[in-house]
C-alpha positions as CSV (number, residue, x, y, z in Angstrom):
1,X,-9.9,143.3,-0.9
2,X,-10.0,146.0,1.3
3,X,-12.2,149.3,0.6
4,X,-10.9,152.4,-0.5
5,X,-11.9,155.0,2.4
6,X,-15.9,155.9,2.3
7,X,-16.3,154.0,-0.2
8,X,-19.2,151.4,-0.1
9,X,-19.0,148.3,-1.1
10,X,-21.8,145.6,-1.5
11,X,-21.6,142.1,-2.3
12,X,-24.4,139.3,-3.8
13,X,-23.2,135.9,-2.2
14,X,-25.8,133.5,-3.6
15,X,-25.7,129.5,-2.8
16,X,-25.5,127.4,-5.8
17,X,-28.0,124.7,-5.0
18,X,-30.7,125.7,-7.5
19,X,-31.8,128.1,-9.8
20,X,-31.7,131.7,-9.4
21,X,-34.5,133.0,-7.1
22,X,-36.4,135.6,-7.6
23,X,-36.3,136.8,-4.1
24,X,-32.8,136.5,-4.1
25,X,-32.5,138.3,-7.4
26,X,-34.2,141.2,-6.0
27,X,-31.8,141.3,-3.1
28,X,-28.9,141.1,-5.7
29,X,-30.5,144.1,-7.7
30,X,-30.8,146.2,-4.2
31,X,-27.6,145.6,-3.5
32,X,-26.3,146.5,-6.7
33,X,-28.6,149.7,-6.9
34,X,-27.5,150.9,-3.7
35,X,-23.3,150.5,-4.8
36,X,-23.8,152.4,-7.7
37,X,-26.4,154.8,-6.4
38,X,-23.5,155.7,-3.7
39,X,-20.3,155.0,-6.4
40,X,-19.1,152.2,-5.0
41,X,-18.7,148.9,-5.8
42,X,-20.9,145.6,-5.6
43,X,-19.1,142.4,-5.4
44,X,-19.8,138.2,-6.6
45,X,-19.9,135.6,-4.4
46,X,-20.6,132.4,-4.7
47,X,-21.2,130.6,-1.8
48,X,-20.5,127.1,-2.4
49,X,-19.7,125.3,0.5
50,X,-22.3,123.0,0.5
51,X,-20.5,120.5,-1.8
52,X,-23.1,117.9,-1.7
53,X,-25.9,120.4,-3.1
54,X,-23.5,122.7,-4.9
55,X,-23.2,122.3,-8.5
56,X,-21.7,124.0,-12.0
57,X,-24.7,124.0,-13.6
58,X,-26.7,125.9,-10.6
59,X,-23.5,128.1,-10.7
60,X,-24.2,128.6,-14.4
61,X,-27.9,129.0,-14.1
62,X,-26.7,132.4,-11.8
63,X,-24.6,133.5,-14.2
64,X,-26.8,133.0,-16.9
65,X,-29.9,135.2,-15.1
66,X,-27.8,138.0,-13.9
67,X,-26.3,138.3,-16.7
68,X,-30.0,138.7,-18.6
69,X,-30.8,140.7,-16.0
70,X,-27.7,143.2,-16.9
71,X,-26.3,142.7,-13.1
72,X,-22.6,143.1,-13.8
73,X,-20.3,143.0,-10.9
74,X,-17.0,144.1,-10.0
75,X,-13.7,142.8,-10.0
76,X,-13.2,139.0,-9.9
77,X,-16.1,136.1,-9.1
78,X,-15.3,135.1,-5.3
79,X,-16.0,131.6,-4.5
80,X,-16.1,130.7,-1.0
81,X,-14.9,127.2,-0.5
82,X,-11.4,128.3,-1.9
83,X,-10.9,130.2,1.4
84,X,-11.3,127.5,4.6
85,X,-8.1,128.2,5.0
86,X,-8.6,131.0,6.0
87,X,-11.9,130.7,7.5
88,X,-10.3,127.9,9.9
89,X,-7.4,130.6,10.4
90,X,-9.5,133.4,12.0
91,X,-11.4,130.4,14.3
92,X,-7.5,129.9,15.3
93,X,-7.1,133.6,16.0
94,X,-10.4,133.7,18.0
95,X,-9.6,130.6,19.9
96,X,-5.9,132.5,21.0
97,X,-7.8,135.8,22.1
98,X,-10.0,133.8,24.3
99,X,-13.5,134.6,22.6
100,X,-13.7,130.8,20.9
101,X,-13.3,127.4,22.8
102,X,-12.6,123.9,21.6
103,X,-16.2,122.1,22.7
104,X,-15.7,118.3,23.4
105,X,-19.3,117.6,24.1
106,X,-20.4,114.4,21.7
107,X,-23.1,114.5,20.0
108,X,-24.9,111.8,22.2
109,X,-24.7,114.2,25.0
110,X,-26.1,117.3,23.2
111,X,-29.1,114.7,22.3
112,X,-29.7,114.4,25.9
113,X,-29.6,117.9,26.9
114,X,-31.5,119.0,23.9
115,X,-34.6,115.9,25.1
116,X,-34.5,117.4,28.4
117,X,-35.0,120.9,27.7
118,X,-37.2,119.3,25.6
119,X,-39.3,117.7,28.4
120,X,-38.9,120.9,30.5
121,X,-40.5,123.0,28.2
122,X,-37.4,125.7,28.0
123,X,-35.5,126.5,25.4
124,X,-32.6,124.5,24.5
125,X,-29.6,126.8,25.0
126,X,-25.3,125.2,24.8
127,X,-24.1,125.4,27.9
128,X,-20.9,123.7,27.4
129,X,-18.5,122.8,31.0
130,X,-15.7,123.1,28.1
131,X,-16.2,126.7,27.6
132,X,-13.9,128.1,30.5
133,X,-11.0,125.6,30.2
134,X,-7.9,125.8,28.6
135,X,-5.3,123.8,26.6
136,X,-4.2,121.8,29.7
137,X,-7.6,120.2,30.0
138,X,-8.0,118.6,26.1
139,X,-8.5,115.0,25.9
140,X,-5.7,114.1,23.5
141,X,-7.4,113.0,20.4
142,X,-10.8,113.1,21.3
143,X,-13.0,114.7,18.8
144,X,-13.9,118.7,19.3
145,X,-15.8,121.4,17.7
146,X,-14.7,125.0,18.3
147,X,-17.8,127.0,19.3
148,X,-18.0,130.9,19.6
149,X,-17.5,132.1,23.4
150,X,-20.7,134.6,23.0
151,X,-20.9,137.4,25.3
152,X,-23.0,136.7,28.0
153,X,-24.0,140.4,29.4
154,X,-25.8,143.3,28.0
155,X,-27.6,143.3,24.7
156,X,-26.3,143.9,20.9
157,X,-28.1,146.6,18.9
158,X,-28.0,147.1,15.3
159,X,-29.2,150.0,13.5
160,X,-30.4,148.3,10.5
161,X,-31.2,150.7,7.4
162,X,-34.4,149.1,6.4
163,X,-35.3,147.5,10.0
164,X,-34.5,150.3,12.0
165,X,-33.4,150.1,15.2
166,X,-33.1,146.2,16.6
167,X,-31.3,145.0,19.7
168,X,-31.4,141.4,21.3
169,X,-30.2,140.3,24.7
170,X,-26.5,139.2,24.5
171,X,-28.1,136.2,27.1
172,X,-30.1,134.8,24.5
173,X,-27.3,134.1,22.0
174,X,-25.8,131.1,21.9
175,X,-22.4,129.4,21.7
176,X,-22.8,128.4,17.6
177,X,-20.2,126.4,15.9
178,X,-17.3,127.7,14.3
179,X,-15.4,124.8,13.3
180,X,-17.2,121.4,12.9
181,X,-15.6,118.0,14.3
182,X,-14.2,117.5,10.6
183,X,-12.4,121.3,10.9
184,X,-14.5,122.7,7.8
185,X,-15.8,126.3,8.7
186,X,-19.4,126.7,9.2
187,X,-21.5,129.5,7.1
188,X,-21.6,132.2,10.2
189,X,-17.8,132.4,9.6
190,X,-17.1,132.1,6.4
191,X,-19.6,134.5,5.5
192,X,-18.5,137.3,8.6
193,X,-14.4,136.1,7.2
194,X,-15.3,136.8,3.5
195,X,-17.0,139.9,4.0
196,X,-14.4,141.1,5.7
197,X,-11.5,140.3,3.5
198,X,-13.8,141.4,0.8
199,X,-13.9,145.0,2.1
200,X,-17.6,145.0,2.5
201,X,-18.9,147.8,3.9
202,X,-22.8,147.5,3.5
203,X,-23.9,144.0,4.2
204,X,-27.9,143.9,1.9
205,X,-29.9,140.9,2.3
206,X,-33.2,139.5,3.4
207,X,-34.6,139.9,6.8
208,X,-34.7,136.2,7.2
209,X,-30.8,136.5,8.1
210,X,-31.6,139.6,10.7
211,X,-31.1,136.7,13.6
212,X,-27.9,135.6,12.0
213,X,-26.6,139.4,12.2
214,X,-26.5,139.8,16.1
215,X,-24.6,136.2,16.2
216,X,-22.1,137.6,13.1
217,X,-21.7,140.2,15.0
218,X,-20.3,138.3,17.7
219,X,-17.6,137.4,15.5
220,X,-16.8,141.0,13.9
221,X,-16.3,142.2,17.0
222,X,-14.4,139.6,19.1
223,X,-11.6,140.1,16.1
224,X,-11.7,144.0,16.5
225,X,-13.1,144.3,12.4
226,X,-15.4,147.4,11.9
227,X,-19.1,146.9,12.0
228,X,-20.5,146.6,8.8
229,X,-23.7,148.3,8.4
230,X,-26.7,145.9,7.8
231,X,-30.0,146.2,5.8
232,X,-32.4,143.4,6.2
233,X,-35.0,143.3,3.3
234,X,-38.5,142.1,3.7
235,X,-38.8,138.7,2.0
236,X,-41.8,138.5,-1.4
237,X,-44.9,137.3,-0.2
238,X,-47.7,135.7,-2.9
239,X,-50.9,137.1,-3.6
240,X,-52.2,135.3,-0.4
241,X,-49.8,137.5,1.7
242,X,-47.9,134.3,2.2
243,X,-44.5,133.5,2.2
244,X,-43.7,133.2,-1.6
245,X,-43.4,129.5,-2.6
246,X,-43.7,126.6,-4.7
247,X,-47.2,126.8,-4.8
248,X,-47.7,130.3,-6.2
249,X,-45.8,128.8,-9.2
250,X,-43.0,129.8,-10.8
251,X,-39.9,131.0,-8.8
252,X,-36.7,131.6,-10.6
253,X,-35.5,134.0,-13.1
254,X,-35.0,131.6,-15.9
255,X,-39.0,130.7,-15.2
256,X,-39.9,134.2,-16.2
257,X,-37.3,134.5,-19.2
258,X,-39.5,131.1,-20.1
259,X,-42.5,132.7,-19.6
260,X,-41.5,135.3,-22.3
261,X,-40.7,138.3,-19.8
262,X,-38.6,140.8,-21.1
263,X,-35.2,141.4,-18.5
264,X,-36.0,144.9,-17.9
265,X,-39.6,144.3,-17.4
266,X,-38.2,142.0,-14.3
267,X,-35.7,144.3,-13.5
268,X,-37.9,147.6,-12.9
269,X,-40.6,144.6,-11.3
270,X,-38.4,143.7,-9.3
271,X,-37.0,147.6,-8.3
272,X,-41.0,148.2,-7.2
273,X,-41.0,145.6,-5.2
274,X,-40.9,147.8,-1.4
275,X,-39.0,151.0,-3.3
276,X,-40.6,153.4,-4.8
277,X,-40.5,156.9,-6.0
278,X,-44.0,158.7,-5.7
279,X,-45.8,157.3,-8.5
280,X,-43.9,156.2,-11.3
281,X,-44.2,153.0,-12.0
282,X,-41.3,152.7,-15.1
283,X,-37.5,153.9,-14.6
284,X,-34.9,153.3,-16.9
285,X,-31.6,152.0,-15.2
286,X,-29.8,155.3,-15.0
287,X,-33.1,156.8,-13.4
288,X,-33.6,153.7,-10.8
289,X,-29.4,154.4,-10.1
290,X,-29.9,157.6,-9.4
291,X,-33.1,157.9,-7.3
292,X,-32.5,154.7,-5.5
293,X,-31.6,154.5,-1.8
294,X,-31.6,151.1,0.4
295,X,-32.8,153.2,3.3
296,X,-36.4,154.0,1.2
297,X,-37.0,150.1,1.3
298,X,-40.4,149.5,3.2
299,X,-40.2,147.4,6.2
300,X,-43.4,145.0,5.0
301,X,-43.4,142.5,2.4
302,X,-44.3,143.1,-0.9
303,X,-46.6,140.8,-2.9
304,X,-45.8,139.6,-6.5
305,X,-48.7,139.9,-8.6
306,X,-48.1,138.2,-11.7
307,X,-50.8,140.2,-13.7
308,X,-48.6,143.6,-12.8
309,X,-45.9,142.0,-14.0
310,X,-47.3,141.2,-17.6
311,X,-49.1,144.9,-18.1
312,X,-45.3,146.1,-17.3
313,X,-44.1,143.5,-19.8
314,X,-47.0,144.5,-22.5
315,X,-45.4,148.3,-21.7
316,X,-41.5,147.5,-22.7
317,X,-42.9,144.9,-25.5
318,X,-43.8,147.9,-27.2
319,X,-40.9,150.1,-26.4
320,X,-38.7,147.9,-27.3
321,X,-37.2,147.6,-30.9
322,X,-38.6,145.7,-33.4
323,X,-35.4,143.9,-35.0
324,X,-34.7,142.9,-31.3
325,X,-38.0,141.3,-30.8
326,X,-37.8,139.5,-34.1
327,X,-34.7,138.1,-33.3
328,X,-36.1,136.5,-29.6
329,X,-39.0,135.5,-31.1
330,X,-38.6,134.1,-34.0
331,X,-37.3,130.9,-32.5
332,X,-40.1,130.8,-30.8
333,X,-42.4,130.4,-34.0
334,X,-40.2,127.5,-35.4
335,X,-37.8,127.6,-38.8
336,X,-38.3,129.1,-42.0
337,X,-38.9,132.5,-40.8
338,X,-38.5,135.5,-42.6
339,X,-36.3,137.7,-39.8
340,X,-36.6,140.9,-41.9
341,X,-40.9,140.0,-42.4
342,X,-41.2,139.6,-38.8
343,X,-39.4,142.7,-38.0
344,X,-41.8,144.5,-40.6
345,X,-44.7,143.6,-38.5
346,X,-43.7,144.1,-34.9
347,X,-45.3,148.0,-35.1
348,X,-48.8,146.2,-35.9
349,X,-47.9,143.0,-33.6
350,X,-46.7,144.6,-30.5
351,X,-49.8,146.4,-29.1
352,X,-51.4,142.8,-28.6
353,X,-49.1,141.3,-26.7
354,X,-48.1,140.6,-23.0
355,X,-45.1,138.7,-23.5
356,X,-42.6,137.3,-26.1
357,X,-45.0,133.9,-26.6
358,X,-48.2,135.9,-27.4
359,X,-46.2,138.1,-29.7
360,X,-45.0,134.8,-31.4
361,X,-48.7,133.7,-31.6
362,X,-49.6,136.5,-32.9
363,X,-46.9,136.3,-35.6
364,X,-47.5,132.9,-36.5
365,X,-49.7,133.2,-39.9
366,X,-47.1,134.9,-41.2
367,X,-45.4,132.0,-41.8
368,X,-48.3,129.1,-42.3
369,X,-48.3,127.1,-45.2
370,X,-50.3,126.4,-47.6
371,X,-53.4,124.9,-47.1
372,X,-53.8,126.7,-43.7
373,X,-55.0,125.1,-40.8
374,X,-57.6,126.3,-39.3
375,X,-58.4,126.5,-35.5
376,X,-61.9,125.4,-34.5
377,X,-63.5,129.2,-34.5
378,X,-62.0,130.0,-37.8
379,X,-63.6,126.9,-39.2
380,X,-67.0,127.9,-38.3
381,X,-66.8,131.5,-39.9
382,X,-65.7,129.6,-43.2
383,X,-69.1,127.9,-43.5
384,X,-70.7,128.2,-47.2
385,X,-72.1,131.8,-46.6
386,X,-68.5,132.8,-45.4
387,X,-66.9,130.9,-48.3
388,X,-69.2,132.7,-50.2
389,X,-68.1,136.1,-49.2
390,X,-64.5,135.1,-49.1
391,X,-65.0,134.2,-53.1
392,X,-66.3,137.9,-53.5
393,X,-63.4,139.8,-52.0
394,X,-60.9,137.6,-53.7
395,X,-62.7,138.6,-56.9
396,X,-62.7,142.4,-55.4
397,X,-59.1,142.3,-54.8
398,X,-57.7,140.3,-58.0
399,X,-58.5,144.1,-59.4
400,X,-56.8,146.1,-57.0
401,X,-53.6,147.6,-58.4
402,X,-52.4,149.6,-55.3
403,X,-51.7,147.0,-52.4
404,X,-51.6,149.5,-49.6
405,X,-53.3,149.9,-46.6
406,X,-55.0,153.3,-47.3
407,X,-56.1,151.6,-51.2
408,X,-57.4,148.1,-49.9
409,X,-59.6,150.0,-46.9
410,X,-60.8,152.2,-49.1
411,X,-61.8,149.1,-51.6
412,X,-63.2,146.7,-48.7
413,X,-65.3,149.4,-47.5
414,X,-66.7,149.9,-50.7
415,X,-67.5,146.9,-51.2
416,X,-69.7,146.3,-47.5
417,X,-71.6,149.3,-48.3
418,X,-72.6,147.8,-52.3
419,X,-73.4,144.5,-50.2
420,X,-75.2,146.2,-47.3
421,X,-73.0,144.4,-44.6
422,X,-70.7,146.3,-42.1
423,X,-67.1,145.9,-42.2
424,X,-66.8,143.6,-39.5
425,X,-69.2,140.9,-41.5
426,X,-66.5,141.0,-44.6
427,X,-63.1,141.1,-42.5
428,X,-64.2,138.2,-40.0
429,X,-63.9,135.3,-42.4
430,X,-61.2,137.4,-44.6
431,X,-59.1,137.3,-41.2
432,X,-60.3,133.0,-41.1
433,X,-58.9,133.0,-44.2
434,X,-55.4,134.8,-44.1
435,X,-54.4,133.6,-41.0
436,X,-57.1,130.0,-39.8
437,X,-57.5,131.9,-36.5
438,X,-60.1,134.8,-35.5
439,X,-57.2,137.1,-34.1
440,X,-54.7,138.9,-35.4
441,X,-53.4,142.5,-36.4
442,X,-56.0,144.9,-38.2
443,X,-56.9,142.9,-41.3
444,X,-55.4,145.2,-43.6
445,X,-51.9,145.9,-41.8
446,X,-52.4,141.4,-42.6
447,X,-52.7,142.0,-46.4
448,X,-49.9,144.4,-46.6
449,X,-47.9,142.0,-44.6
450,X,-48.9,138.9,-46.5
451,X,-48.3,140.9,-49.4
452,X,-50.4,140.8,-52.9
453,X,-49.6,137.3,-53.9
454,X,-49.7,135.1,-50.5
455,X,-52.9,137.4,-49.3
456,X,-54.7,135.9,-52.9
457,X,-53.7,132.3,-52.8
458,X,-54.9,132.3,-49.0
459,X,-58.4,133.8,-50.1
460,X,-58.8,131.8,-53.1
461,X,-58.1,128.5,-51.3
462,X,-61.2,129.5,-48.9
463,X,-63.0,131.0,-51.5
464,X,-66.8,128.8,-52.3
């Protein structure tokens, strides 16, 4: 698909061989950003040509996470192992204009020269005797690879939007493969091939592919395509400043949707991760459209702190609306929830909670049977004197004909001034009692929740 004139066009290409990474997902967000930021378009593709490690449900996995993450692309899904023909037809193409060779060099002797470069202490460079010769000089049937005829002279310079300015020495590229023995296209073409066809104009991705560029390059030009222009993203680091891996725990998308992350907490995480604007930490997705540019990406790593994350979560929990929450966390708490009960209390629940599991923790009494269990702290409130003072309240409130917030306040605090206690010595084993754990929403927000009849049974089954 060709673009339309100025226009920009983006692609994601992500490799089905695992879940969704985050780092990758922050790349397909820039890249998305940046197409609609500019009004153009960002493209799918799924590059699948691994077929040993390529599988449907890793192709269904990044579906699933951009799709939470409200990534929707444009046009059709590309998949890039329906196009080796083609791939193998441009490697045909190079190999008539003279910038690609068929290589006959077996693997034996690449072993060989690759030891004794090896032994020399230089760096192991293809310098094939098949690179000059033509059609009249193939061993009939022999096995061949055809291998890029890099330029040799002069140096290739890319003016990278996040990198800057970045040339390398045309001497130190080498003669990569093109074709393999088998004729299946390796990933520098089909990847230069598709984004071509595709029409992409800006290529986005992370700066650990800034090597493969000047080799791409190679390719773009020897078939006379237009550059495309290149941004090369940091990669995430950890906490420790260290490449972001396995052991800083939890790396894909769907582990944060797990985790109880909201999407457009990760999504505005994920947008702060080297851009910014002054700062604001929170931007709606028409806000990050319009203010963001690829060009404002930092050229360091970012780190991922975790902890950032969760205040950011705690910060859209409570924006977001309560009949939305109910409905993710409910299944969360287990059956027989009351959907409309739980939507009643979000207001009181949501200021407590970092992410969708605390908020289902926090819900949890509501929906406790009869006799409650009670967790180890709430046990030891409940000792005879708390028992005790349980049996008073219950008394208190068996009287109390208005069950409101303002009305059982008003009666509770009454009632610690007759007994000489503070508040705080009445609602700690009132709260043990409504809910068999020692947090929970202000303990009357609980009683109007519980309402009249539930709140009583709960008291008098703790009462002395």
């Amino acid at each position: 698909m060709a673009s339309d004139s100025g226009k920009v066009v983006t692609r994601f290409a992500p490799s089905p061989t695992g879940f969704l990474h985050i780092g990758n997902a922050r790349t397909g967000l820039f890249s998305w950003l940046y197409a609609r930021h500019c009004g153009g378009e960002t493209l799918l593709r799924i590059e699948d040509t691994d077929k040993v490690r390529s599988t449907q449900e890793a192709i269904d996995v990044i579906f699933d996470g951009l799709a939470w993450l409200g990534l929707e692309f444009d046009g059709q899904t590309y998949f890039q192992s329906h196009f080796e023909g083609r791939h193998r037809e441009v490697a045909e193409e190079m190999l008539a204009n003279g910038s690609a060779y068929r290589c006959y060099l077996t693997p034996e002797e690449l072993a060989a020269r690759r030891e004794k470069a090896r032994e020399e202490r230089r760096p192991f460079r293809i310098e094939s005797e098949w690179r000059d010769r033509g059609e009249a000089d193939w061993p009939a049937g022999e096995p061949y690879v055809m291998r890029l005829k890099a330029p040799r002279e002069g140096e290739t310079v890319i003016e990278d939007l996040v990198q800057g300015r970045v040339a390398v020495k045309n001497e130190e590229l080498d003669d990569f493969v093109l074709l393999r023995s088998d004729g299946t296209p390796t990933y520098m073409l089909a990847v230069v091939v598709d984004d071509h066809d595709m029409g992409v104009t800006h290529v986005i991705r992370g700066d650990d592919h800034l090597n493969n560029a000047f080799r791409q390059l190679a390719i773009v030009r020897a078939m006379g395509w237009p550059d495309p222009v290149y941004a090369h993203v940091p990669l995430i680091h950890g906490a420790d400043g260290a490449k972001l891996s396995k052991r800083h725990g939890a790396l894909g998308v769907h582990d944060y949707r797990e985790m109880g992350i909201l999407p457009e907490a990760l999504f505005n995480y994920l947008l702060r991760l080297g851009w910014g604007h002054g700062d604001r930490e929170e931007f709606t997705r028409e806000e990050a459209i319009a203010l963001f540019d690829i060009a404002d990406v930092g050229k360091g790593p970012s780190r991922f702190d975790l902890k950032k994350l969760q205040s950011l979560n705690s910060h859209y929990i409570r924006e977001a609306a309560d009949a939305r929450l109910a409905s993710l966390v409910a299944p969360l708490i287990g059956e027989g929830v009351d959907l409309a009960l739980l939507t009643e209390a979000m207001p009181v629940l949501k200021p407590r909670a970092r992410d969708l599991h605390e908020l289902a923790a926090g819900a949890a009494f509501l929906f406790k049977s009869r006799p409650l269990a009670m967790d180890e702290k709430a046990a030891a409130l409940l000792d005879d004197a708390g028992k005790a003072l349980v049996s008073q309240i219950s008394a208190r409130l068996h009287g109390e004909s208005g069950w409101t917030i303002e009305a059982l306040e008003a009666s509770v605090k009454a009632m610690a001034e007759e007994l000489g206690l503070g508040l705080g010595k009445l609602a700690q084993p009132m709260r043990a009692a409504l809910t068999g754990t020692t947090t929970s929403p202000g303990i009357f927000d609980v009683l109007v929740l519980l309402g009249r009849e539930e709140s009583l049974a709960r008291l008098d089954a703790q009462a002395g």
